[in-house]
N, C-alpha and C positions, 0 to 999 in steps of 0.2 A: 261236251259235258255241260249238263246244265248247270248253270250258278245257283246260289244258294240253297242247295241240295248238300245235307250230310248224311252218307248212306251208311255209317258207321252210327250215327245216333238215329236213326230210319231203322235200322236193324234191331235198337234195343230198341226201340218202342213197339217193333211190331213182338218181340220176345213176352217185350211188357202185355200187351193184349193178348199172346198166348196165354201166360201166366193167369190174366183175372179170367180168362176164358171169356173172353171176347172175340173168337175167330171173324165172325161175322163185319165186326169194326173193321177189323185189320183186310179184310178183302174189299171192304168201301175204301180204305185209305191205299191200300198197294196192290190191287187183286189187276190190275193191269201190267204190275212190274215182270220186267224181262230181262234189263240189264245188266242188273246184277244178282250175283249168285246166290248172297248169302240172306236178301232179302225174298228170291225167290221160292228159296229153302223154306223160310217162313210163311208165303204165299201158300204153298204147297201143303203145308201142316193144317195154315186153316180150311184151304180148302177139305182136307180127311177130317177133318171135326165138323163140318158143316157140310159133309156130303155131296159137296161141290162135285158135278159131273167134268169140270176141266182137270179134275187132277191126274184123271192118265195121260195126259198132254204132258203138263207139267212134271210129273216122275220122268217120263221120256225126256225132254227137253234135261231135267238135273241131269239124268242116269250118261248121257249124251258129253255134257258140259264132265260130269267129272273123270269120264274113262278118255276124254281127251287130255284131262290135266294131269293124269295118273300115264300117260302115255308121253309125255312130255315133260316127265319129271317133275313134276308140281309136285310140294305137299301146301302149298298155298291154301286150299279147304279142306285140310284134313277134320277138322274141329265140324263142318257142316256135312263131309261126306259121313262121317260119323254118325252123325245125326239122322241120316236119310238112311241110312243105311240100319238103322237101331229103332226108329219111329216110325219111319215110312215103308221103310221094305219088309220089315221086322226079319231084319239077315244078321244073328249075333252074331256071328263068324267073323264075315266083312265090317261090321259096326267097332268087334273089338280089334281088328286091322286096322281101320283107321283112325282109333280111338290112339292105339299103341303110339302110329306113326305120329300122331298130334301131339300127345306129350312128348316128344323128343322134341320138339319148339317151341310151344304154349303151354303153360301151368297157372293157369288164372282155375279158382272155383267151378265154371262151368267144366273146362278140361276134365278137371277131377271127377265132376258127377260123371260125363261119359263116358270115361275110363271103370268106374266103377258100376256106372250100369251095365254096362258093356260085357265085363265081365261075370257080373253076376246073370246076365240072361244066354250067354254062350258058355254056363258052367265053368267056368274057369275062374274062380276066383283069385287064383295066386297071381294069375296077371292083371291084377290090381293094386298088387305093392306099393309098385313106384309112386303111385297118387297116395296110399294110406300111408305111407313115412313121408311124404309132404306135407300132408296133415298136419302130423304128429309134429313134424318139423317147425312150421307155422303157426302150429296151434291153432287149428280151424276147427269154428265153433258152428258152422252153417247146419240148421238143425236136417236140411234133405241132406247134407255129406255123412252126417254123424249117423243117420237112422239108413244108409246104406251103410256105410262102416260094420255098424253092429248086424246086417246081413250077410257080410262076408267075413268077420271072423267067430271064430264058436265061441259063446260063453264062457265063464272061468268057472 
């Protein structure tokens, strides 16, 4: 392992450069990463923003990585196979499977967004309960939760 490497705060920054739509940064900064998954996840995102011709590599390589971890009882990436599977694959089905499986361990904000986009692009919005009475619970004020919220349930 290399020292002074945090791939937990590597991760959020490469989210971060998602966000301002800087793909192009984040493949100067980690477009060589292999290691790890969840930063790969991200490699892979900017490459499909930036037309990067390595990303059928890299789908292969995740798609690889997570039907080994789903076959050895992992839900350890449930939260990223989500993600690949909602973003990159554009597979609602398998996105709100692994959406599902994530919230039964993780309930941080991002959870919830993927739970609920999850559901709202595989039609299904009732299984997206459990994250809206978390919400509701918490009291989340995050304006992408709320302007998904008001997607899945009808007006009054």
């Amino acid at each position: 392992r290399e020292t002074g490497r945090d791939t937990y705060l590597e991760t959020l920054h490469a989210d971060f450069l998602l966000a301002q739509g800087q793909a192009a940064q984040l493949l100067a900064r980690y477009g060589n990463e292999q290691r790890n998954d969840n930063l790969l996840l991200r490699v892979a995102l900017a490459q499909q923003a930036t037309g990067d011709a390595r990303l059928p590599l890299t789908l292969d390589t995740l798609r690889a990585r997570f039907a080994t971890a789903r076959a050895r009882g992992e839900a350890i990436h449930a939260r990223e196979e989500a993600m690949f599977e909602l973003q990159l694959l554009r597979n609602p089905q398998g996105a709100l499977r692994a959406a599902q499986d994530n919230w039964q361990t993780q309930r941080e904000p991002l959870d919830a967004r993927l739970l609920l986009e999850a559901s709202l692009a595989a039609g299904r919005p009732q299984a997206a309960a459990p994250a809206l009475e978390w919400m509701g619970e918490h009291r989340i004020e995050d304006p992408a939760l709320l302007r998904l919220q008001a997607q899945l349930e009808p007006a009054p």
